[in-house]
Biopython code that builds the backbone (N, CA, C, O; Angstrom):
import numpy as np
from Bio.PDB.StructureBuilder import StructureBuilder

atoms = [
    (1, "UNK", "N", (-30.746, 9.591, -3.998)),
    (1, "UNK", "CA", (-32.097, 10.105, -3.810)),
    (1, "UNK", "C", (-32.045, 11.616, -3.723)),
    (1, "UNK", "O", (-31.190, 12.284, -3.141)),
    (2, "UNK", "N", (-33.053, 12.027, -4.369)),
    (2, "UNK", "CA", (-32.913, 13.731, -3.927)),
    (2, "UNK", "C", (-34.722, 13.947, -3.075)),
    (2, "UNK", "O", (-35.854, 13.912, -3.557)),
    (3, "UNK", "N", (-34.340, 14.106, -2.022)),
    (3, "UNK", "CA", (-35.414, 14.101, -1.336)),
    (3, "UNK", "C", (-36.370, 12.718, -1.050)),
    (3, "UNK", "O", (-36.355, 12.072, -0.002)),
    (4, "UNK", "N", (-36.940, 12.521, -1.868)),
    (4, "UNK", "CA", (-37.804, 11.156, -1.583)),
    (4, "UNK", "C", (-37.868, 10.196, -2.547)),
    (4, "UNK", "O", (-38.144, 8.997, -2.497)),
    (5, "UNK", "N", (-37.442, 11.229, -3.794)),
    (5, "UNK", "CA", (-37.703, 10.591, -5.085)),
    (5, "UNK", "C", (-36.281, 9.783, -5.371)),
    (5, "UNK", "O", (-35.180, 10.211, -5.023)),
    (6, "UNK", "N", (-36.496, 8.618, -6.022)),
    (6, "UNK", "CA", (-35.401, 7.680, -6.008)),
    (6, "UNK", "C", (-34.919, 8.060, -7.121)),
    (6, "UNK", "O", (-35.609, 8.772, -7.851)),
    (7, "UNK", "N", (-33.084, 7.507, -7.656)),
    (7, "UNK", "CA", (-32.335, 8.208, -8.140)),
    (7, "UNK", "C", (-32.665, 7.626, -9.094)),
    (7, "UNK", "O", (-32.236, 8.380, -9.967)),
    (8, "UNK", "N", (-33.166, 6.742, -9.646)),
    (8, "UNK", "CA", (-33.708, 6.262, -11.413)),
    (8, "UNK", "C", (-34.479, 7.228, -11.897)),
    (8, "UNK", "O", (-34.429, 7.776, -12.998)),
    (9, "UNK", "N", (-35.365, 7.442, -10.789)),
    (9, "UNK", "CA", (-35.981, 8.517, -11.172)),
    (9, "UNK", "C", (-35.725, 10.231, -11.566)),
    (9, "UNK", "O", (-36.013, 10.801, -12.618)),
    (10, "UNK", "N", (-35.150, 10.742, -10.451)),
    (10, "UNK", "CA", (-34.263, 11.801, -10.756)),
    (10, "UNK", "C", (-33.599, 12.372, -12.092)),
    (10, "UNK", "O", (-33.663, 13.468, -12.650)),
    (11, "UNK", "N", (-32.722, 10.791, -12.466)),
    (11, "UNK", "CA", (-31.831, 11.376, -13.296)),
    (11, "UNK", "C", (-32.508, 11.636, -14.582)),
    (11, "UNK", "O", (-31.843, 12.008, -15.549)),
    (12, "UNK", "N", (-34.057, 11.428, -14.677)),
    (12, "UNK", "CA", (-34.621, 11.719, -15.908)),
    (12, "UNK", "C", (-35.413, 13.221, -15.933)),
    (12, "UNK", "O", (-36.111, 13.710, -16.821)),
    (13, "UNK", "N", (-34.925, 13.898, -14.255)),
    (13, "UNK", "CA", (-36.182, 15.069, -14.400)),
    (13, "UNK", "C", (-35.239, 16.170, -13.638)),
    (13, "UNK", "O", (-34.311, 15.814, -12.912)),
    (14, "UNK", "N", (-35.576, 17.582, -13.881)),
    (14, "UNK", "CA", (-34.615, 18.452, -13.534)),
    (14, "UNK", "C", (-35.055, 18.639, -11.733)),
    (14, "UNK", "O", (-36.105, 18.865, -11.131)),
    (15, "UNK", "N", (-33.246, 18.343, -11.228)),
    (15, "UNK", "CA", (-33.195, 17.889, -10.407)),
    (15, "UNK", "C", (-32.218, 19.650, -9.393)),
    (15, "UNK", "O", (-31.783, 19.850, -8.260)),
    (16, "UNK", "N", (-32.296, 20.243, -10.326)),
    (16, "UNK", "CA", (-30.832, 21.461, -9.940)),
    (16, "UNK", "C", (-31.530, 22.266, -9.047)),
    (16, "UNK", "O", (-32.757, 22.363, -9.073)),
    (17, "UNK", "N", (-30.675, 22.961, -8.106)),
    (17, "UNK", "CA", (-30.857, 23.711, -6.720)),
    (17, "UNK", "C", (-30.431, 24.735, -7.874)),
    (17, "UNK", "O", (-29.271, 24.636, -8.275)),
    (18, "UNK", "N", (-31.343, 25.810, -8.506)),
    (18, "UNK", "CA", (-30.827, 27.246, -9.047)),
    (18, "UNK", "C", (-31.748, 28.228, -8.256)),
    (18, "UNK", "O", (-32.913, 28.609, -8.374)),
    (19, "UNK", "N", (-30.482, 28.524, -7.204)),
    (19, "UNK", "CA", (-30.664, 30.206, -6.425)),
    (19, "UNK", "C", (-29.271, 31.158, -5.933)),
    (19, "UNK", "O", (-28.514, 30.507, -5.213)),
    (20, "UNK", "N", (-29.030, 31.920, -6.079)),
    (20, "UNK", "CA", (-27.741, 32.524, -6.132)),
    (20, "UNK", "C", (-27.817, 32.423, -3.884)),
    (20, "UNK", "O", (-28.641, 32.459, -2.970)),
    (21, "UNK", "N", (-26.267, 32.284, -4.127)),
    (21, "UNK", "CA", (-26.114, 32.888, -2.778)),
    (21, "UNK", "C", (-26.704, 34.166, -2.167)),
    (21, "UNK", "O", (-25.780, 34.408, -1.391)),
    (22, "UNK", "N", (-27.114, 34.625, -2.073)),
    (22, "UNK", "CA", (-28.171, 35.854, -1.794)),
    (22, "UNK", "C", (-29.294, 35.108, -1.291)),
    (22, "UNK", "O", (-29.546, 35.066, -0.087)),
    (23, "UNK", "N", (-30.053, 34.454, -2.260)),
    (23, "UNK", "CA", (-31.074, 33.379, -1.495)),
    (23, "UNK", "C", (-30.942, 32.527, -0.819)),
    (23, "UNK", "O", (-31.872, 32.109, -0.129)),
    (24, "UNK", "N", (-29.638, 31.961, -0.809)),
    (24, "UNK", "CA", (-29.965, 30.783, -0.061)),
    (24, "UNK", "C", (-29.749, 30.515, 1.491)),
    (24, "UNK", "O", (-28.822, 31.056, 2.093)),
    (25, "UNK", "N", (-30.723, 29.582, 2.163)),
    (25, "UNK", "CA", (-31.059, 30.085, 3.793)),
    (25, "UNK", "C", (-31.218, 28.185, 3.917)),
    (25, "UNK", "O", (-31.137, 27.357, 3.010)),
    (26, "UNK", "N", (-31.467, 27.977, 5.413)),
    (26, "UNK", "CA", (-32.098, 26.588, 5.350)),
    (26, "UNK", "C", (-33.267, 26.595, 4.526)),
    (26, "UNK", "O", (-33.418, 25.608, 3.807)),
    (27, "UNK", "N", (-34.174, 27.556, 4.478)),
    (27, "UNK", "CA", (-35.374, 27.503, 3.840)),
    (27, "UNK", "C", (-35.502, 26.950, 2.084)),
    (27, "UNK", "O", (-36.385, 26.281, 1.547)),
    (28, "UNK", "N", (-34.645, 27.353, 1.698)),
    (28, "UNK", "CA", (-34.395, 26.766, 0.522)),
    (28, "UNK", "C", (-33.088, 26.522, -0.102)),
    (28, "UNK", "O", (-32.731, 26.897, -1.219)),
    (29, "UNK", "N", (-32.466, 25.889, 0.704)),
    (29, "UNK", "CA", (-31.334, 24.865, 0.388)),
    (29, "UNK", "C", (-31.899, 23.235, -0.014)),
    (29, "UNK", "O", (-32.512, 22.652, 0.880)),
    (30, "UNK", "N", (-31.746, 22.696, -1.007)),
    (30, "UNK", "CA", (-32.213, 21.218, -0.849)),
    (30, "UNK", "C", (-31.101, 20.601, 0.186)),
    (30, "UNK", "O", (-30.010, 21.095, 0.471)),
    (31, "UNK", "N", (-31.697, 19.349, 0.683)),
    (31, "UNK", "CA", (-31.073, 17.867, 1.373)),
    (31, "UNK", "C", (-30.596, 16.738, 0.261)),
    (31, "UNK", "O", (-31.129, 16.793, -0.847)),
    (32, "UNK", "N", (-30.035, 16.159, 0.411)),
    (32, "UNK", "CA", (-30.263, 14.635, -0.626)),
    (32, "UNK", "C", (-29.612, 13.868, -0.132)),
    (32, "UNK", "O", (-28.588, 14.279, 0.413)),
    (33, "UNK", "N", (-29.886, 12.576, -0.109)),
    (33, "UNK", "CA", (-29.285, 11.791, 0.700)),
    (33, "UNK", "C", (-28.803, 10.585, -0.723)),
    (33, "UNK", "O", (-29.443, 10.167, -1.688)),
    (34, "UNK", "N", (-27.562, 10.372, -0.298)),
    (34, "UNK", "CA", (-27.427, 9.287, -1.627)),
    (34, "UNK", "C", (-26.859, 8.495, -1.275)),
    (34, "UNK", "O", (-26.152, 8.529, -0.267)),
    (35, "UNK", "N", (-27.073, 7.213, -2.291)),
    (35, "UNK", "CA", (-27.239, 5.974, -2.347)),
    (35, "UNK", "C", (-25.136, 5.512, -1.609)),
    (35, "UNK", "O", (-24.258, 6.370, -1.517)),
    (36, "UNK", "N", (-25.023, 4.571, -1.382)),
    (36, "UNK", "CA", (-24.040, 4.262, -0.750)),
    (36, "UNK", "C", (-22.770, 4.110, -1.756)),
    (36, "UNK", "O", (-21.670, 4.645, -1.618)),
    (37, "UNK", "N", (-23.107, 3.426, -2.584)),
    (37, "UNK", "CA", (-22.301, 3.639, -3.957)),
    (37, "UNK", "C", (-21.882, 5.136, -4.681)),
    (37, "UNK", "O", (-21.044, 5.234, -5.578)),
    (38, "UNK", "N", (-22.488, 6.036, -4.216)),
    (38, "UNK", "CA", (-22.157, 7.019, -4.964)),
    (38, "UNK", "C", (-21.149, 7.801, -4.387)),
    (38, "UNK", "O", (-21.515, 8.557, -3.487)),
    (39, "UNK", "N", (-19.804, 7.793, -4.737)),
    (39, "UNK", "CA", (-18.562, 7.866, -4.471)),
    (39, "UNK", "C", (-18.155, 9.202, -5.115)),
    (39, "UNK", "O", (-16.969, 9.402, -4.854)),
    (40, "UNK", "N", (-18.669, 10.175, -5.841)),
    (40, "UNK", "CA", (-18.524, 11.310, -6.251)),
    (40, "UNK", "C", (-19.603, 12.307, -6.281)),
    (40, "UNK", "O", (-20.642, 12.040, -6.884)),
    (41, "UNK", "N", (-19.435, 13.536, -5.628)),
    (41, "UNK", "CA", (-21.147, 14.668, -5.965)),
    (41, "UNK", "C", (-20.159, 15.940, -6.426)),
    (41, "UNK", "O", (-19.108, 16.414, -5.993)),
    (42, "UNK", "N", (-20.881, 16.176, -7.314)),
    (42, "UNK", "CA", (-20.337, 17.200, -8.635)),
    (42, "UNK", "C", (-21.134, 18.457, -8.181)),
    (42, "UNK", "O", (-22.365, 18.457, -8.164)),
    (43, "UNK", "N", (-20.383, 19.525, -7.816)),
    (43, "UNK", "CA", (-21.679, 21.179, -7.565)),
    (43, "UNK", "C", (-21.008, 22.155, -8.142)),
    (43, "UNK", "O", (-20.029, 22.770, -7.718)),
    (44, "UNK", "N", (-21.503, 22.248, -8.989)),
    (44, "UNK", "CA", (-21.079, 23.427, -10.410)),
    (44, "UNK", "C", (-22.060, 24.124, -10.425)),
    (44, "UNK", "O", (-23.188, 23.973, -9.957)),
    (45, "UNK", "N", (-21.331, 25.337, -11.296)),
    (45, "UNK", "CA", (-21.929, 26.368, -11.839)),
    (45, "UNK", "C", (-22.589, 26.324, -12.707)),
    (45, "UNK", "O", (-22.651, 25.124, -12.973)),
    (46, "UNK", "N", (-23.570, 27.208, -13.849)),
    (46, "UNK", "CA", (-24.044, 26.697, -14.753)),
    (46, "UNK", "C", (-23.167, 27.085, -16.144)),
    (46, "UNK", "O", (-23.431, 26.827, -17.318)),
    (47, "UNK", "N", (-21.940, 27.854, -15.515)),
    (47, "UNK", "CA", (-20.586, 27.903, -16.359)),
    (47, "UNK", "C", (-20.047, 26.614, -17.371)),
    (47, "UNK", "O", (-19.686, 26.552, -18.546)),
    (48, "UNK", "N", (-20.213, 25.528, -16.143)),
    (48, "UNK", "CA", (-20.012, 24.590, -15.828)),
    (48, "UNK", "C", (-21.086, 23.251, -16.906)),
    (48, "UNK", "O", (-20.746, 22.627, -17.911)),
    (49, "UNK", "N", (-22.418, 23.240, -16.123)),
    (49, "UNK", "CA", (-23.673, 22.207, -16.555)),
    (49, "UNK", "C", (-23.731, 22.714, -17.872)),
    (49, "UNK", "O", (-24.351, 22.008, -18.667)),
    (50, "UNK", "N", (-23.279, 23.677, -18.266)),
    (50, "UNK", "CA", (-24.448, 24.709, -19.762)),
    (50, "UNK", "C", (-23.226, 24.056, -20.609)),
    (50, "UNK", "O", (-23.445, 23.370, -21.607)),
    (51, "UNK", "N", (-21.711, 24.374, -20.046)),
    (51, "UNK", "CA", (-21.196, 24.038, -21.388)),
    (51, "UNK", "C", (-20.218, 23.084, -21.333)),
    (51, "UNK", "O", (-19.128, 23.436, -21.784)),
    (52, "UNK", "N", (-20.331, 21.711, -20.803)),
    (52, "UNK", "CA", (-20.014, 20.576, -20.686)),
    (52, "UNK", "C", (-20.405, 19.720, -21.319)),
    (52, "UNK", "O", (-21.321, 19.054, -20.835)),
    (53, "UNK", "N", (-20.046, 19.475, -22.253)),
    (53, "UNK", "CA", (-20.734, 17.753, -22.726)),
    (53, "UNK", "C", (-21.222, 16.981, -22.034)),
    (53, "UNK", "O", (-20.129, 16.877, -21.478)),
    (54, "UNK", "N", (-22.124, 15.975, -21.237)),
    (54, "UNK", "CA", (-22.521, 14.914, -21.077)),
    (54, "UNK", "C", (-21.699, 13.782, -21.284)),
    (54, "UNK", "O", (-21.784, 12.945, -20.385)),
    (55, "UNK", "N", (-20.805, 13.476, -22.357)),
    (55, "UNK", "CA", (-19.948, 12.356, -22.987)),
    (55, "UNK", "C", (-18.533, 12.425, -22.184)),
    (55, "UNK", "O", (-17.906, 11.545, -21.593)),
    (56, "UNK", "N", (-18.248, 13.925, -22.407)),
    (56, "UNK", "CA", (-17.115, 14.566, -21.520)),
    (56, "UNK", "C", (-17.200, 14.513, -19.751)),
    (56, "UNK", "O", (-16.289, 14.550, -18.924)),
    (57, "UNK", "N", (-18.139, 14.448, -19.641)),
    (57, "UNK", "CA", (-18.362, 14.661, -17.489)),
    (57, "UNK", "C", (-18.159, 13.088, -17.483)),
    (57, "UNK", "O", (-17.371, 12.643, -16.649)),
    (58, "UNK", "N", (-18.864, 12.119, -18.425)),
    (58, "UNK", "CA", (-18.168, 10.789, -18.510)),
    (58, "UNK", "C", (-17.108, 10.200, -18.065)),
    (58, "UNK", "O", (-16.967, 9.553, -17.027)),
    (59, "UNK", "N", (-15.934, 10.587, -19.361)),
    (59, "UNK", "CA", (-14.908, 10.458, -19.420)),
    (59, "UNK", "C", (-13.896, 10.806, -18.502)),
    (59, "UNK", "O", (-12.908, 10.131, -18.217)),
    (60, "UNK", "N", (-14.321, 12.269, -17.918)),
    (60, "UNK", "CA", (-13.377, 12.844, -16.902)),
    (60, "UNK", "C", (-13.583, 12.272, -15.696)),
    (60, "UNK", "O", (-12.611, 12.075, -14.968)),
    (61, "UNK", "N", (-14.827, 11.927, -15.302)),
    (61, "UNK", "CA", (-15.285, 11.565, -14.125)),
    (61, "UNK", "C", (-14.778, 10.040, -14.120)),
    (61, "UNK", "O", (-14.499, 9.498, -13.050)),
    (62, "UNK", "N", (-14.672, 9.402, -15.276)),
    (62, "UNK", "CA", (-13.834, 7.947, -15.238)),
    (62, "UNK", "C", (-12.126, 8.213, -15.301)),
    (62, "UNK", "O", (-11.285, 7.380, -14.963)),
    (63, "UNK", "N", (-11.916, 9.245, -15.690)),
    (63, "UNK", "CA", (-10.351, 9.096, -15.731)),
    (63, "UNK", "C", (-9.527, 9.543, -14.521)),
    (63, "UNK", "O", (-8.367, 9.228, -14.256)),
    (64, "UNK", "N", (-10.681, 10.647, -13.576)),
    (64, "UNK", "CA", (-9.989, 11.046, -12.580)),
    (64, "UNK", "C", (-10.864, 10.509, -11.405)),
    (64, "UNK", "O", (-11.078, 11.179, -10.394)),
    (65, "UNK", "N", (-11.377, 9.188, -11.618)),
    (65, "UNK", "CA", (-12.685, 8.727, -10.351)),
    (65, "UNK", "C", (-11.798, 9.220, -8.720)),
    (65, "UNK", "O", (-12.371, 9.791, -7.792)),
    (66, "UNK", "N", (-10.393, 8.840, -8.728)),
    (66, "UNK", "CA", (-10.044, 9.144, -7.633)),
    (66, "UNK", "C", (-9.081, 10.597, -7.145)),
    (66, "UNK", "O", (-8.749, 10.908, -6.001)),
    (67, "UNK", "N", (-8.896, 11.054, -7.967)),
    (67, "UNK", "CA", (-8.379, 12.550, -7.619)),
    (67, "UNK", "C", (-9.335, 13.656, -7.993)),
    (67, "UNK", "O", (-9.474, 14.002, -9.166)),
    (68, "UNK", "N", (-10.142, 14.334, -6.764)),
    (68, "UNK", "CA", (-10.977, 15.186, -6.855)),
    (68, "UNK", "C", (-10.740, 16.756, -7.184)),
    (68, "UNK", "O", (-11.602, 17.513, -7.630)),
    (69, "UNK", "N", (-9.316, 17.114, -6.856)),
    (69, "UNK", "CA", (-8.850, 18.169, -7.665)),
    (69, "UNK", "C", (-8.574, 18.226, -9.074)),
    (69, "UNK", "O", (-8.912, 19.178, -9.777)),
    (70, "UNK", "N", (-7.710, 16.795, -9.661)),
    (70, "UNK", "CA", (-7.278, 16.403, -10.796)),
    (70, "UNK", "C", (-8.896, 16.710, -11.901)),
    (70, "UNK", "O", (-9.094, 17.345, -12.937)),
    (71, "UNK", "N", (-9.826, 15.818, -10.926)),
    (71, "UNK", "CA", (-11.346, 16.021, -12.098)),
    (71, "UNK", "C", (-11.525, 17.807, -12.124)),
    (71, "UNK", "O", (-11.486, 18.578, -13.083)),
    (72, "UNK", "N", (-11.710, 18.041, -10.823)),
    (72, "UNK", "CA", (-12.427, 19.735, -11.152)),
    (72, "UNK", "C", (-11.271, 20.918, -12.259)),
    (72, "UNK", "O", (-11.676, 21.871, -12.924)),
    (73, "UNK", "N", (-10.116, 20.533, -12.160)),
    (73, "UNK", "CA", (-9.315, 20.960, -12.920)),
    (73, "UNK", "C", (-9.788, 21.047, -14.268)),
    (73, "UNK", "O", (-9.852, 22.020, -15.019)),
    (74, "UNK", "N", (-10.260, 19.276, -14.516)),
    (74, "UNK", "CA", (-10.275, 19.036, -15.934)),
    (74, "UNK", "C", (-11.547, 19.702, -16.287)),
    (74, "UNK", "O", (-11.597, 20.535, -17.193)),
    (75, "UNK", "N", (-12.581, 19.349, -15.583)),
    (75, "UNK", "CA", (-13.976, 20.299, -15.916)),
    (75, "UNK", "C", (-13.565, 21.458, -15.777)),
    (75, "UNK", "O", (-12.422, 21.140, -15.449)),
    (76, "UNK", "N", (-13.555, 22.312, -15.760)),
    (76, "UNK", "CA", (-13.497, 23.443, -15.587)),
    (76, "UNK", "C", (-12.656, 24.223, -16.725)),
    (76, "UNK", "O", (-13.044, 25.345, -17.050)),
    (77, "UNK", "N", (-11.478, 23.645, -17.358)),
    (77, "UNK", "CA", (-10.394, 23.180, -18.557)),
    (77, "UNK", "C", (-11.780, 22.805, -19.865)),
    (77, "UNK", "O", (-11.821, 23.455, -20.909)),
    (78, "UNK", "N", (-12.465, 22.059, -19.658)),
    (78, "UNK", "CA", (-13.531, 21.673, -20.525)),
    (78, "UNK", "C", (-14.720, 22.730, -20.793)),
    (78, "UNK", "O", (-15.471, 22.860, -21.759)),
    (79, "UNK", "N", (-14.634, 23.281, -19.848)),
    (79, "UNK", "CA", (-15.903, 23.999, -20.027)),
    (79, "UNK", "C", (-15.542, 25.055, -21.037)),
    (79, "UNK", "O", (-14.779, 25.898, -20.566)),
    (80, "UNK", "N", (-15.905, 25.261, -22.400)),
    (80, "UNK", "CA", (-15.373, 25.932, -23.446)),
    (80, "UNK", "C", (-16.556, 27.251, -24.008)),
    (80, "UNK", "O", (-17.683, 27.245, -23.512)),
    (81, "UNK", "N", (-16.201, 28.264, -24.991)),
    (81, "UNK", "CA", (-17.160, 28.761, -25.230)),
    (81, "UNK", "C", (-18.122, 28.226, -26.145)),
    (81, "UNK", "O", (-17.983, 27.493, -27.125)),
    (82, "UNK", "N", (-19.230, 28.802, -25.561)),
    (82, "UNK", "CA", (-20.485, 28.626, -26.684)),
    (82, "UNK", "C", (-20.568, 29.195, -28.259)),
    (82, "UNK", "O", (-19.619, 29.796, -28.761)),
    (83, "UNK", "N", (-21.774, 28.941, -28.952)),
    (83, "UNK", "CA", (-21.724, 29.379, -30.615)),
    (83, "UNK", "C", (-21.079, 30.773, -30.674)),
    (83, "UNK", "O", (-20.199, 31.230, -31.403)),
    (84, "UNK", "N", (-21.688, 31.218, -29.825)),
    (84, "UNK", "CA", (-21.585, 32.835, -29.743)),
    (84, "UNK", "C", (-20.276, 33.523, -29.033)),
    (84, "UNK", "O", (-20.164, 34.734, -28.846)),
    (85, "UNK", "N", (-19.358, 32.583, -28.689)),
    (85, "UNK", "CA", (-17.889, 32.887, -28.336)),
    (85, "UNK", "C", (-18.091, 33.578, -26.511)),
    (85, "UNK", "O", (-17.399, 34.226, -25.726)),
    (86, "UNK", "N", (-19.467, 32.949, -26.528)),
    (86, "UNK", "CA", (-19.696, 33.222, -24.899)),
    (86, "UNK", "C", (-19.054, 32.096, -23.789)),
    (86, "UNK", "O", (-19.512, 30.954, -23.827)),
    (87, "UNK", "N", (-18.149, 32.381, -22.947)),
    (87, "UNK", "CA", (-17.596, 31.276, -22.195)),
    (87, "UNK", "C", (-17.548, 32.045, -20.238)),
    (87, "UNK", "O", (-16.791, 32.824, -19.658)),
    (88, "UNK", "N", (-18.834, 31.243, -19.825)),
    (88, "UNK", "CA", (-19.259, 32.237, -18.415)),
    (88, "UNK", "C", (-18.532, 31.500, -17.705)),
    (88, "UNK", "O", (-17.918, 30.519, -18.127)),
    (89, "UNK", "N", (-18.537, 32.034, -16.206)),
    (89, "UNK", "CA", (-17.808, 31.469, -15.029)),
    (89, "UNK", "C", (-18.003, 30.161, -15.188)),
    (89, "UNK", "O", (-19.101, 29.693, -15.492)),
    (90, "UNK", "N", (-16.545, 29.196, -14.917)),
    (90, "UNK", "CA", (-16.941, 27.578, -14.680)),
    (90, "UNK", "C", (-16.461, 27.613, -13.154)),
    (90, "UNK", "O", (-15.411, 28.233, -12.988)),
    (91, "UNK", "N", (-16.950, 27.146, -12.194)),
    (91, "UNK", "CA", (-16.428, 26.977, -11.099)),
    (91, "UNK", "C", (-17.296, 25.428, -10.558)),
    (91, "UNK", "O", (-18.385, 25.122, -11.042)),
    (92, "UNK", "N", (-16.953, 25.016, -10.044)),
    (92, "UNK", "CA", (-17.119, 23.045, -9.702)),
    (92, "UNK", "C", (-16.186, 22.830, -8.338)),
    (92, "UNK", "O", (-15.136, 23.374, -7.996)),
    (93, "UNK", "N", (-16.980, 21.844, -7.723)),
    (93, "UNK", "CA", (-16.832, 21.791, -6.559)),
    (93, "UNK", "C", (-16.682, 19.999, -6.899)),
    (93, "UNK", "O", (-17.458, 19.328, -7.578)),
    (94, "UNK", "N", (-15.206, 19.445, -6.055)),
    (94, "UNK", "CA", (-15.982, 18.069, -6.549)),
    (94, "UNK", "C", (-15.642, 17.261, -4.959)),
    (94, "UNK", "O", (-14.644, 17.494, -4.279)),
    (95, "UNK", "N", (-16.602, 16.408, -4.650)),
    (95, "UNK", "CA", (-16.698, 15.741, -3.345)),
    (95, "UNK", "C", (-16.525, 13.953, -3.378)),
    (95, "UNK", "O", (-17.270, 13.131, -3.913)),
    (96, "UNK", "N", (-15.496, 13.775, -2.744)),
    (96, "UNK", "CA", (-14.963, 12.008, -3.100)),
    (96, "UNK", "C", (-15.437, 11.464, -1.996)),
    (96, "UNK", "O", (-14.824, 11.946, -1.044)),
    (97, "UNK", "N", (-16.263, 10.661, -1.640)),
    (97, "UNK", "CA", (-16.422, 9.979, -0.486)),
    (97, "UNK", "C", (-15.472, 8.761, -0.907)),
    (97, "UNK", "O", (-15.242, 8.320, -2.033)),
    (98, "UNK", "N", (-14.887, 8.267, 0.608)),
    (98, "UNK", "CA", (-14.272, 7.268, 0.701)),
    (98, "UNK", "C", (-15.186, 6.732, 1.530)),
    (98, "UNK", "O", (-16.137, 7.047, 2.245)),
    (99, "UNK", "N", (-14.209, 5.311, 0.982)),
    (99, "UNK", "CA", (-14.653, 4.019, 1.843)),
    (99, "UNK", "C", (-14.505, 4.079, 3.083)),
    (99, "UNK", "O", (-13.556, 4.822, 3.336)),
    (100, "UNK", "N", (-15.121, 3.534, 4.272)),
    (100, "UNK", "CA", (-14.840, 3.055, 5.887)),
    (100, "UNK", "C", (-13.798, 2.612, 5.960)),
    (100, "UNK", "O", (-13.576, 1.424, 5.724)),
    (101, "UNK", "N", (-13.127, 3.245, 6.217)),
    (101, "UNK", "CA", (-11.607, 2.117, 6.220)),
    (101, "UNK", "C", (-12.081, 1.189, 7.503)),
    (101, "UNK", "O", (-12.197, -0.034, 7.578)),
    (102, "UNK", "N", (-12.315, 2.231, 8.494)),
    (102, "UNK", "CA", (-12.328, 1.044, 9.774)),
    (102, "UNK", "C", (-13.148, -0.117, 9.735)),
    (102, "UNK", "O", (-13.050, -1.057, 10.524)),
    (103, "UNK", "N", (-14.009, -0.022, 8.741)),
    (103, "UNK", "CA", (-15.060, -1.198, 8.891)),
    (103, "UNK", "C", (-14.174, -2.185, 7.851)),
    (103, "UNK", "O", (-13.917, -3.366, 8.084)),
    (104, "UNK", "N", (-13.865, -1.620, 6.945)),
    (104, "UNK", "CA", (-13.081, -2.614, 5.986)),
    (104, "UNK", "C", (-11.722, -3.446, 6.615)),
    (104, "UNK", "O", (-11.222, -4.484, 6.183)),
    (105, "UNK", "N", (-11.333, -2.678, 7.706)),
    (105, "UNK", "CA", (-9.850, -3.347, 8.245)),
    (105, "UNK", "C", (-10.567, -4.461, 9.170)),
    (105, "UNK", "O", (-10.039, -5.572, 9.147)),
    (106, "UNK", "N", (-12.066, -4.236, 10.235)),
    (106, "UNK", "CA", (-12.554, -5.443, 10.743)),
    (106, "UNK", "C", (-13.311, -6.475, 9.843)),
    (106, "UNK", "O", (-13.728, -7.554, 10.265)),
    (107, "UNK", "N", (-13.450, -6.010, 8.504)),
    (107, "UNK", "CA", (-13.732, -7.120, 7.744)),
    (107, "UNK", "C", (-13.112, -8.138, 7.376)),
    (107, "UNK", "O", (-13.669, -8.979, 6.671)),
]
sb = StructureBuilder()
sb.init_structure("model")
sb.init_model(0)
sb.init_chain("A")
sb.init_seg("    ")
for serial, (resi, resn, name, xyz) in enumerate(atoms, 1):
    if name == "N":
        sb.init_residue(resn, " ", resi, " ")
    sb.init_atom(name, np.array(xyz, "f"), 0.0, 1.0, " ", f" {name:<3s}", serial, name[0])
structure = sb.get_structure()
């Protein structure tokens, strides 16, 4: 969920926090609270979103589901230049939630 709006929804409408550190305060930081399943949150640059494939954040995000350095490595490795031989900062942040262990060991 990003705010109230549910994540089916979301993923069809622009959903991005764009304000440089300079702006950002509680006042306009977003919240989001997500769904229990979601075991990875991706916070990149637009180094990053602008020149990434879609097919590619896929693939990497399936090949490295469990090593969160191993993925940001690879994004960041991916992020290539544009038509114009323009290739801006990639920097990516990547966040693995794990499972409860403790609840899983009283299960």
């Amino acid at each position: 969920m990003h705010g109230d709006v549910p994540a089916p929804i979301v993923e069809h409408h622009d959903a991005w926090a764009r304000l440089g550190l300079a702006q950002a305060s509680a006042a306009t930081c977003r919240e989001a609270r997500l769904p229990e399943d979601v075991r990875l949150v991706l916070l990149c640059s637009d180094g990053v979103s602008d020149q990434v494939d879609q097919a590619i954040w896929r693939e990497l995000c399936a090949a490295h589901a469990d090593d969160p350095q191993a993925l940001a490595d690879a994004i960041v490795a991916a992020a290539t230049a544009d038509e114009e031989g323009y290739r801006d900062d990639a920097t990516i942040v990547v966040l693995l939630r794990r499972g409860d262990e403790s609840a899983r060991d009283r299960g």
